[in-house]
N, C-alpha and C positions, 0 to 999 in steps of 0.2 A: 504494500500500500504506500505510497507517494505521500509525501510529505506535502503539502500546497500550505503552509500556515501562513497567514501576516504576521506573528509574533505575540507580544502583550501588550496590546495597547494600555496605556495609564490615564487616556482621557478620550473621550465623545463630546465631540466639541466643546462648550466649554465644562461641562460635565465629568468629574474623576472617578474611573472607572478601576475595579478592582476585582481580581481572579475569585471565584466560587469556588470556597472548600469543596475538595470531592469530585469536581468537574473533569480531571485529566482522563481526555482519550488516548488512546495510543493506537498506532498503526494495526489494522488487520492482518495479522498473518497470512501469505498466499494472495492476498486480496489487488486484484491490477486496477490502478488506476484512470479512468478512462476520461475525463473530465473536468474542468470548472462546474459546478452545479447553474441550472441558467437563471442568474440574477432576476429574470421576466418572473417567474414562476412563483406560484403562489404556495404558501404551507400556513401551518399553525402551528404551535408550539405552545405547550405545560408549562406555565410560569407557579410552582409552589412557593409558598411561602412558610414560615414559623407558626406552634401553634399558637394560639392569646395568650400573651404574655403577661396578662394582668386578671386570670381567671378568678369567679368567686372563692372566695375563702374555700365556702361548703363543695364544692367540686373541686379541690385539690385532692381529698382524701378520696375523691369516687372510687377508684381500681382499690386501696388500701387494703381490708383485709378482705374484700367481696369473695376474690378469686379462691379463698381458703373454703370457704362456706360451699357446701351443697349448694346443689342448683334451685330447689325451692325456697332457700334460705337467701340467696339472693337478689337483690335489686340492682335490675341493669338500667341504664342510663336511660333519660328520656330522651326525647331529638333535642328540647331546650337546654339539660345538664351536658350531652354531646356536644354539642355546639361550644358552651359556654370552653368547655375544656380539652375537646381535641381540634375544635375548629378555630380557621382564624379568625382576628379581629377584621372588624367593619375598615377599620385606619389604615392596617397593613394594607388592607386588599388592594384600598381607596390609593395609597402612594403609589402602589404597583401601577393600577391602571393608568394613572395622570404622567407616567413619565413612559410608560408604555406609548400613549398618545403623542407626547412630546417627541418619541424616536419615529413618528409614522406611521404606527402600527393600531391594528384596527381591536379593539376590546370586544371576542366575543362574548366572555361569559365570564362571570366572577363567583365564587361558594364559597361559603363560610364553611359548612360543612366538610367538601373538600380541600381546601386551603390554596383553593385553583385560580389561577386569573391566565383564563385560554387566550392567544391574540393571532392573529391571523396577519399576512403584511408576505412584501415580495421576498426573496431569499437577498435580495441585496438589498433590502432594509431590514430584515432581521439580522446577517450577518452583522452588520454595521453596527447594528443595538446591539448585540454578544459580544460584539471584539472576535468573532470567527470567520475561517475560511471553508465553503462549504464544498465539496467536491465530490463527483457521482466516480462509485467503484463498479467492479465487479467480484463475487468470489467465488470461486469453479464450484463449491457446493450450497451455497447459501443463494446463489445467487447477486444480481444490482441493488445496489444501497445506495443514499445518502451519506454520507461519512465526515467527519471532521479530526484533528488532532491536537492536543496541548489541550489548556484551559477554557472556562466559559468567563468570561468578564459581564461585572455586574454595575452601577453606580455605586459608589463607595458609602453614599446615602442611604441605599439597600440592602447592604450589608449585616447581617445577620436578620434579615429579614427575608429576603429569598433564599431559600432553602435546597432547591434544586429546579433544575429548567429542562423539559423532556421535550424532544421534535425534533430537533435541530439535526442530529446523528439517527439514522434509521437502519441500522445492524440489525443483525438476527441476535436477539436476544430470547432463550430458552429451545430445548427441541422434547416432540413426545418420550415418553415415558413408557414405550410399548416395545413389545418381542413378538412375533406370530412363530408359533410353531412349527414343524414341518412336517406336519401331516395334512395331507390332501385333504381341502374342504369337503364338504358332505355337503348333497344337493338336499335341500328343503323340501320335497316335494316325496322323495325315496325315506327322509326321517320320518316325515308325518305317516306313511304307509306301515311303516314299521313298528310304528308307534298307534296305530290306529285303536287297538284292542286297550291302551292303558285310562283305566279309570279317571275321572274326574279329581279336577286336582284346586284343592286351595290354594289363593294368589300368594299367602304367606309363608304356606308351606312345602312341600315337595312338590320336585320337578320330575320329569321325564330322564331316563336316563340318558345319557347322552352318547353318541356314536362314537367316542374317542375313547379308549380305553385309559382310565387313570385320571379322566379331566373332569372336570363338574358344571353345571349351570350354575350360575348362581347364587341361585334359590337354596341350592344343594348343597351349598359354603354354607351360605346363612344356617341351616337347622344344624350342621357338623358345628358352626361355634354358635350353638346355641340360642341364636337371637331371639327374643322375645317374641312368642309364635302367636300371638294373638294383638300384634303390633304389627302395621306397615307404612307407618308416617304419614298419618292423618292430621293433617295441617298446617305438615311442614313446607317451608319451603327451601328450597335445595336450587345453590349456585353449580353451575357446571363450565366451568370455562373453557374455551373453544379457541383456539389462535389459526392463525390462518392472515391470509393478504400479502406474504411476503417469500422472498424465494422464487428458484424459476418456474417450479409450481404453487400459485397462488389456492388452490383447491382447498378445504375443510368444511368438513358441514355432514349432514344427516339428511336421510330420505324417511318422512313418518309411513309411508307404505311397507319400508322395508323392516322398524321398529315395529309397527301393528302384527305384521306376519310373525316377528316373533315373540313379542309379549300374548296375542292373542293365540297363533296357529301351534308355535310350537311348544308354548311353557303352559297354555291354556289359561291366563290371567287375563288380565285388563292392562289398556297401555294408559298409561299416567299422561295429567295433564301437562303439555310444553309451552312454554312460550322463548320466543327469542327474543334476544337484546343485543341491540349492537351498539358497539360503543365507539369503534374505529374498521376501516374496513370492508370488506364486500358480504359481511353475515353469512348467513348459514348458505352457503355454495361448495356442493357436495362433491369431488371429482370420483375416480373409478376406484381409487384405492389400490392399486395395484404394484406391483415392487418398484418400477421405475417410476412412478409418479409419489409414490411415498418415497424413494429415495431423491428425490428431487421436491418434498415438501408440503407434498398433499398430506394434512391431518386426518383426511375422515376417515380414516382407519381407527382414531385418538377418539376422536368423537363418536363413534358409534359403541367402542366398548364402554365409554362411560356412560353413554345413556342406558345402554343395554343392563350394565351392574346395576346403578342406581333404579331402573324404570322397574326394574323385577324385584327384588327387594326391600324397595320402599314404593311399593306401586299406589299407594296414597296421597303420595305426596306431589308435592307441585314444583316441575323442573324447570329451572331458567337458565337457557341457556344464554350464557354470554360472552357474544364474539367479538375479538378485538383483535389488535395486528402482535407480530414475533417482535416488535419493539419494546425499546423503554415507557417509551410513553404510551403503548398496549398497554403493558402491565399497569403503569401506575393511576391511568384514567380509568379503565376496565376495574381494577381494584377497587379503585374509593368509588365509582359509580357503584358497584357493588353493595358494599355495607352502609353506600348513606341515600342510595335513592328509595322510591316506595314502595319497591318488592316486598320489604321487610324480611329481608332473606334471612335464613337459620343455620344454613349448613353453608359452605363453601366446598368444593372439592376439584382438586389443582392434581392433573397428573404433567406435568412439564418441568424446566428447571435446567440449570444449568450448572459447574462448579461454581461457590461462590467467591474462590479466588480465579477465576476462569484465564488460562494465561491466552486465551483470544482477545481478552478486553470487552467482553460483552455486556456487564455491569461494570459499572461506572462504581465507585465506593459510597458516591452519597445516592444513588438509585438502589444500591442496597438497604442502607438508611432508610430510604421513604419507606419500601416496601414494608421494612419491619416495622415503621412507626401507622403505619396502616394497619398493618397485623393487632400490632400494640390497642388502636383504638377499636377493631372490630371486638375485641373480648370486653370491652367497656358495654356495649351493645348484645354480649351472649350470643354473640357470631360463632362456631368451633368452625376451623380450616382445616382441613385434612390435605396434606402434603404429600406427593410421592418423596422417597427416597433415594430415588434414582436405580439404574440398572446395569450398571458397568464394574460391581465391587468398592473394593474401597478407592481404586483408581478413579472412579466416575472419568471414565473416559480420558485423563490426562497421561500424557505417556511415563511421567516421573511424580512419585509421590505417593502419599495418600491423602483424597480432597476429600468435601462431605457437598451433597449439591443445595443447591439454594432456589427455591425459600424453605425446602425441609430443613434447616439449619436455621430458621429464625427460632426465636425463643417462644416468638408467640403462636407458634401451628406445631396441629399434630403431626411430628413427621412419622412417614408410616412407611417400613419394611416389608421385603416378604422370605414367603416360607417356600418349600417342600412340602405337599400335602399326599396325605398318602392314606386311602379311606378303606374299610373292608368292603368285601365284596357282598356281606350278608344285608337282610332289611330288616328295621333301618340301618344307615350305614354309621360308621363310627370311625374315630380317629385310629391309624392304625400307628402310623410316626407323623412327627412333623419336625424337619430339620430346617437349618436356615440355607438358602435357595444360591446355589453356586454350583452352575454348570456353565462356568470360562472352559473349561477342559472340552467340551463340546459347543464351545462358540452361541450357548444356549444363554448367557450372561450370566450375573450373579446380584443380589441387591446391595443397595448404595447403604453405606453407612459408617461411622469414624467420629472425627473430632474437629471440630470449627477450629478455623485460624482466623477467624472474624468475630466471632462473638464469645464473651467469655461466658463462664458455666452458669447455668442459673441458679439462683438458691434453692429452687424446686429438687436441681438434682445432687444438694450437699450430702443425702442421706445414702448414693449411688455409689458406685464402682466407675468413675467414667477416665477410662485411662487414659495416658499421656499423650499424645501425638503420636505417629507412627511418625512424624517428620521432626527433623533437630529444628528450635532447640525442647522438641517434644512437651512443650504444654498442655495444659488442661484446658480445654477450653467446651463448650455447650456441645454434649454428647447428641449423637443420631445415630436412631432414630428412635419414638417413644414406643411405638408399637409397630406390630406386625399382621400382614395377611396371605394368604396363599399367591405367590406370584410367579411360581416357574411357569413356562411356559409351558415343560411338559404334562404338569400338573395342572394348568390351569386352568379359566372358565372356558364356557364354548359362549360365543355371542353371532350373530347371526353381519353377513357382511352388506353394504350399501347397497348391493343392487337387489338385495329381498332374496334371493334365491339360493344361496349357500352358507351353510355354518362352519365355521372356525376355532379351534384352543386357541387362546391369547393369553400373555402371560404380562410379567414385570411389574412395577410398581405402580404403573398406570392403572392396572388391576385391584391394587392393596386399596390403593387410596378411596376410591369410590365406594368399595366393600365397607369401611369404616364412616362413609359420609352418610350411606343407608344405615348403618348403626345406627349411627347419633340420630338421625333422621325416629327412627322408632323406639330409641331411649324418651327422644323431648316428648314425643306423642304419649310412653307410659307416665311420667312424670309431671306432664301440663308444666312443664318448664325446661326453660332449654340450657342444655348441657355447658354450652358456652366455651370458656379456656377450661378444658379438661385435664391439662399438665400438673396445677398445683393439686388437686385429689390424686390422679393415678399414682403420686410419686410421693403423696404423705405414707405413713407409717401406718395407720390408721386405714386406709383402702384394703378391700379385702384379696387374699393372697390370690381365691381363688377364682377372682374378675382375669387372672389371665393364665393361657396356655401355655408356660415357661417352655421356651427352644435353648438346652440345652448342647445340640450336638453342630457344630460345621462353622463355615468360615467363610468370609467375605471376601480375603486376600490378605490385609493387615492385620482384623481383629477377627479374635475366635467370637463365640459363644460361650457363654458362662450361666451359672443360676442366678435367677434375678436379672437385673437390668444387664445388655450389654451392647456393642459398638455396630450388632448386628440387626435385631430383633427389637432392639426398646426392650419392652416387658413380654413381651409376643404377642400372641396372636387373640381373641375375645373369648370370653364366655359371654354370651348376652346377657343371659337370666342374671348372672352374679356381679355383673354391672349396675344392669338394674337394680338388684338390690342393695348395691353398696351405695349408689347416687341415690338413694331413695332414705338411707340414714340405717337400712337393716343390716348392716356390715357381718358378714359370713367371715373371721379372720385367719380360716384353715389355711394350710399347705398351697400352698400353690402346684399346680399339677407339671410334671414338667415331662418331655420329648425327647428324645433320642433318636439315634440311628435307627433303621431296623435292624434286628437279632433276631438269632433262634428264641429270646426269650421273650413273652408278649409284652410287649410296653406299655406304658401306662395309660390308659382312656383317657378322651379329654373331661375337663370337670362340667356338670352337671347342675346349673344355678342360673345366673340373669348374661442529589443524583444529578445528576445531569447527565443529557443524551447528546 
C-alpha cells in the first residue's frame, strides 16, 4: 500500500488542529495502490464524541453494583438515565456540528444517545477538515477500498471531545466466523421423503434426525444442553448482525422461502418473525453462497446459519436483522443503532471478528475503544452480546503468536467457544464426550481463545485461572473465552442452504455464538427479565457449579483445557435448566459435571437442571 500522506498539518486555516488519540493507520499489507481518491465524490463520515461529562450525580452509580444482582433484582437504565450517562451532551454535539459547518460540510444527523454527529461533504472537503490524504487501493482478497495512512487531525478546541471519527478509511474490517464441512449437501426434497413417517414434533423440542452422521439440528443441541423445554423466547427480541457491501463480492443476505422450507418442511416448527434493518449498505442481498463467491466475500452463507440456529431454537422470538458494511464505521453505526434505537433489542449475536491486535491494521486502537465502550453501555440497558470466538486456535489466523479475536475479547460480551460434541446413538440422545474443538491436523480449524494484549483482566475473572500470555513479556490480561458451544464442523449443526433446496453441517464459532443468543433468548422469556451482562454471575463463587458442562480434555494450540474456567472453553458448554435456576436465585451449588476424551470407560453424562477509520 502506497504511502500518498500530506503529513501533520498543525493548522486549518486559521484554526489549530491536532492529531486524534488512537487514529494511526498504517499501510495495508499486499494492498496496490491505484489512486488519488476523486476529490468530486461524495461520502459521510462518524464524527463520535465523549460521553457527558457533567452526568447527574444519581446516574454515576447506575452500572455500580446492578451487574452483581440477578437479573430480577435488577434495574436497567431508562432511555432518560441512558442518555443522561452514556450519551453525549447537547454542547459537545452543538460544537461539533458549528465547526463541522465552518469546514463545509453538511450536518446530517446529530444523537445524544449515540454520541454521533454524521456529516456528509466532498472527499476534498473532508480530507481538508481531517488533515488526510484519501486514496483508492486494491487488495487481491479483500478487495477496493478507501484507505488513508498516519493520523486523523482534529481542532485542538475539540480535543478531548471527539472521540473517534469513522468513514474516512473503508478496509475490510472483521470476516465470518464459519467452516462448512465436507460432506456433500443432502437434497431437501430426498430428507423430507425419508423423513416422511417421523411423528409430529414440538417447535421447542426434538428434531428430525439428521442425514449426516455425528451432526445435529439445532433443536437437537438445545434439548442435549438442556434448554428450558417449555421456553422458546416469547418476546424476545434478538439482534442478528449481517455484514456484507464490501469486497469483490458485495453479496450477504437470506432468502425467507429458503428459511420457511426449513423451519417449517424440515424441523416441522414455525419460522419466526424477521424484520431487516439496514444501517449502511445494500441490506439483505443474498448471493449463491458458493466457494468462490464466499471466498471472494459473499456472507450469506454467515447469514443463513445464524438465522437458521437462532429461528429454531428461539422460534418465538422476534429477529432483527441488521445489515451494515465490513467497515469501521459498519461496526460502530450498526452497533449503537442497535442498542439505542426502538427495536428495544434483548439479545445481540455477532459471529464475525477479527484479531484484536490485527497486524493488517484493520482496527484502529481507538475503534477498538468505541466498540467496547458501546458494549460497556448496552449492559446498562440489559442488552447480553454473544461473541464468537473465533476459529483459527489460539493463532486466530496470524502467522506468529498467540492472538484472542475481537470483540470476543471485550470485557463487556459473552465471548463464546466451541466444542467437540459427540451424542449417543440411543432415544433420547445424550452426551457421550464433549472435548474442546481442534481439528488444524485436518484443516477442519480449531476454536479461538487465549489472553488479551488489549485489555486487562476483569475483576469478574480475579477468582479464575486465567494464565499468562503464550507471548513475552506473557501477561495477564482479560481471559477468552466465557463459555462454550458445539462448533466442529464435523460435529456440527445441519442448516438448510440459500437456494431452499439442500442441507449442510456447518461448524465454528459462528455456530457457538447464536446457540447461546437462543439461550438467553429463553432464559429472559423464563424469568420476565432479561439476562443482560451475564459475566459478573457466571464467574461469582456463588453460581451454581452445575449451570455448566466443564470441557476438561484438548487444546487450542497454546492453551490446554483445565477444570473450571480455561483459555479454551470459558466454563463450557450450558445446562439450561440449571441456569435457569441459578439466574432465578434457586442456586443448585453441586459439582460441576465435566468431559473428557472418549474411553473405553463411559464418561460422565451431561448435568440434568436449567477509533478512527
Amino acid at each position: 500500500m502506497k504511502s500518498k500522506s500530506t503529513g501533520k498539518p498543525r493548522t486549518h486555516g486559521s484554526v489549530a488542529m491536532v492529531a486524534l488519540p488512537g487514529s494511526t493507520r498504517h499501510a495495508v499489507p499486499k494492498a496496490k495502490y491505484l489512486q488519488k481518491s476523486d476529490p468530486k465524490s461524495a461520502i459521510q463520515v462518524s464524527i463520535y464524541v465523549r460521553r457527558n461529562p457533567t452526568p447527574p450525580g444519581k446516574s454515576l452509580a447506575l452500572l455500580g453494583d446492578m451487574n452483581d444482582k440477578l437479573p430480577q433484582q435488577r434495574s436497567y437504565a431508562t432511555e432518560a438515565q441512558f442518555n443522561e450517562t452514556f450519551g453525549a451532551s447537547q454542547g459537545d454535539l452543538d460544537k461539533v456540528a458549528a465547526w463541522a459547518k465552518s469546514a463545509g460540510l453538511n450536518v446530517a444527523d446529530s444523537s445524544i444517545p449515540m454520541r454521533r454527529v454524521l456529516v456528509k461533504g466532498t472527499i476534498a472537503n473532508i480530507s481538508k477538515a481531517f488533515g488526510v490524504q484519501l486514496n483508492d487501493y486494491e487488495h487481491p482478497q479483500t478487495g477496493k477500498f478507501r484507505g488513508r495512512e498516519g493520523e486523523v487531525h482534529i481542532p485542538a478546541a475539540l480535543a478531548g471531545i471527539i472521540t473517534g471519527v469513522f468513514g474516512l478509511d473503508t478496509r475490510h474490517v472483521g470476516r465470518p466466523r464459519i467452516r462448512k464441512g465436507n460432506a456433500r449437501p443432502v437434497d431437501v426434497d430426498e430428507f423430507r421423503a425419508a423423513s416422511a413417517k417421523t411423528s409430529a414434533r414440538s417447535i421447542a423440542h426434538a428434531s428430525p434426525t439428521t442425514p449426516f452422521p455425528g451432526t445435529f439440528f439445532p433443536p437437537e443441541v438445545a434439548v442435549l444442553y438442556n434448554y428450558p423445554s417449555n421456553l422458546a423466547g416469547a418476546g424476545q427480541n434478538v439482534a442478528i448482525f449481517a455484514f456484507n457491501g464490501t469486497g469483490p463480492d458485495l453479496h450477504g443476505g437470506y432468502r425467507l422461502a429458503a428459511l420457511k422450507t426449513y423451519f417449517e418442511q424440515v424441523l416441522g416448527g414455525t419460522t419466526p418473525a424477521i424484520k431487516d434493518v439496514v444501517v449502511q449498505g445494500p441490506g439483505n442481498d443474498p448471493g449463491p453462497d458458493s466457494p468462490s463467491s464466499s471466498q471472494n466475500g459473499d456472507a450469506t452463507g454467515e447469514v443463513m446459519l445464524d438465522m437458521c440456529v437462532v429461528g429454531s431454537v428461539a422460534p418465538r422470538a422476534n429477529i432483527f436483522m441488521y445489515f451494515t458494511e465490513f467497515t469501521s464505521q459498519g461496526w460502530l453505526d450498526g452497533l449503537n443503532q442497535a442498542i439505542t434505537d426502538a427495536n428495544k433489542i434483548d439479545v445481540i449475536s455477532i459471529s464475525y471478528g477479527n484479531p484484536e491486535d490485527d497486524p493488517d491494521g484493520a482496527w484502529t486502537a481507538m475503534g477498538v475503544q468505541q466498540v467496547n465502550q458501546i458494549f460497556e453501555a448496552a449492559s446498562a440497558k440489559g442488552i447480553t452480546i454473544c461473541c464468537a470466538s473465533g476459529d483459527d486456535g489460539s493463532s486466530d489466523q496470524v502467522n506468529t503468536g498467540a492472538h484472542v479475536d475481537f470483540p470476543a475479547s471485550s470485557p463487556f460480551v459473552l465471548g463464546v467457544g466451541g466444542t467437540k460434541l459427540v451424542a449417543s446413538s440411543a432415544s433420547p440422545q445424550a452426551i457421550v464426550s464433549e472435548v474442546v474443538w481442534n481439528e488444524s491436523m485436518q484443516s477442519e480449524g480449531a476454536t479461538g481463545g487465549g489472553v488479551s494484549a488489549v485489555f486487562t483482566k476483569p475483576s469478574y475473572q480475579s477468582a479464575v485461572n486465567v494464565p499468562p500470555s503464550a507471548n513475552a513479556p506473557h501477561r495477564i490480561g482479560r481471559g477468552v473465552p466465557d463459555v462454550a458451544a458445539v462448533a466442529d464442523p464435523v460435529t456440527g449443526v445441519v442448516v438448510i442452504r440459500v437456494d431452499g433446496k439442500q442441507l449442510e453441517p456447518i461448524g465454528e464459532t459462528s455456530a457457538a455464538a447464536p446457540m447461546w443468543a437462543a439461550l438467553i433468548a429463553r432464559l429472559n422469556q423464563g424469568l420476565a427479565a432479561n439476562c443482560g451482562f451475564l459475566n459478573t454471575l457466571i464467574y461469582s463463587s456463588q453460581f451454581p457449579k452445575n449451570a455448566f458442562h466443564d470441557i476438561t480434555s484438548g487444546n487450542n494450540g497454546a492453551y490446554k483445557a483445565a477444570t473450571g474456567w480455561d483459555a479454551c472453553t470459558g466454563f463450557g458448554t450450558p445446562d439450561g435448566e440449571a441456569m435457569l435456576q441459578g439466574l432465578s436465585g434457586g442456586a443448585n451449588t453441586g459439582s460441576a459435571v465435566t468431559s473428557a476424551a472418549p474411553s473405553h470407560k463411559k464418561s460422565g453424562s451431561h448435568a440434568k437442571g436449567a477509533g478512527a477509520a
